[in-house]
N, C-alpha and C positions, 0 to 999 in steps of 0.2 A: 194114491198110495203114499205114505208118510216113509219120508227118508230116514235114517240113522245116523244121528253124528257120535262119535268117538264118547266111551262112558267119561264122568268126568271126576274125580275125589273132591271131597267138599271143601276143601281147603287151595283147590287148583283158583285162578284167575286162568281163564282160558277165551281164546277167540274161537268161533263157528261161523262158516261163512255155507251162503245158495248162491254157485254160479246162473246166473240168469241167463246167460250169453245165448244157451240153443234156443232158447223162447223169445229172445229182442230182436233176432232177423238186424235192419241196421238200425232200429231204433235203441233208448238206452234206457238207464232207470232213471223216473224223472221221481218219484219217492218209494221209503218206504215205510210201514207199519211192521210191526211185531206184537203178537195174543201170546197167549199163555192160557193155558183151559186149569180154568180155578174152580171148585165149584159144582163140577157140571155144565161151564159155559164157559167161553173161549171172552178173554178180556184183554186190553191192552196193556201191553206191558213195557213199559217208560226206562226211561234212565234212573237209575235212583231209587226205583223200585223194589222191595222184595216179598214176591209170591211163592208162597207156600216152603219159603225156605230160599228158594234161588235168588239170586241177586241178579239183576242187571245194570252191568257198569258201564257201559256205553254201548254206540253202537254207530259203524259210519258205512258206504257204499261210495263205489267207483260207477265207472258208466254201466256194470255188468253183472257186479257181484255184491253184495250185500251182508255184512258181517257184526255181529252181534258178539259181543265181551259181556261172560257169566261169569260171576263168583260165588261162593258158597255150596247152599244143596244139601237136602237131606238124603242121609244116609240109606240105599236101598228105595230109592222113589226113583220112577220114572216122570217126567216133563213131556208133555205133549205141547208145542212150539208151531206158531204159522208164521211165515213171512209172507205177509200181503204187499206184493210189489204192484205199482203202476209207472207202469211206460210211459216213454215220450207222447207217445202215440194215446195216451189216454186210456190203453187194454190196462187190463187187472188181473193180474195170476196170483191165486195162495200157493204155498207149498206148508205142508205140515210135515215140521221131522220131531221125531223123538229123540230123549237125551236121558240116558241112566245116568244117575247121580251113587257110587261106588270106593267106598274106603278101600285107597291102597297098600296101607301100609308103607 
């Protein structure tokens, strides 16, 4: 099931973070990836990057949580987003969250 992060205005520079913690037991995060579904297919989506409108401006992780900095964004689009983490331990969890892109005013 795809999570929900906070809509965002396309003019925001905003941080989104996936606590990983209930899923590492005492292991940590040893990387991670970040898609983007462009397309019709889930593709990586880099620093410096911008698909379909959104920007990706960085993106760093602690031993548990994993945080991704968005800029830009069309207007009225929704983002379907995975963070593919791999643990110390060498497991591999996706998580897919959605992100509205919404003028505020």
């Amino acid at each position: 099931m795809a999570l929900k992060w906070q809509d965002k205005d396309p003019d925001d520079q905003l941080d989104y973070s996936i606590d990983w913690e209930a899923q590492l037991g005492t292991n940590t995060i040893g990387s991670v990836t970040w898609k983007i579904l462009t397309n019709g297919a889930f593709a990586t989506f880099t620093q410096g990057t911008i698909v379909d409108g959104l920007q990706h401006v960085s993106n760093t992780n602690t031993n548990t949580v994993a945080t991704l900095i968005l800029g830009l964004g069309t207007n009225f689009s929704t983002y379907n987003i995975i963070c593919r983490m791999t643990a110390s331990d060498n497991t591999i969890i996706e998580q897919e969250v959605r992100l509205r892109v919404v003028e505020k005013n």
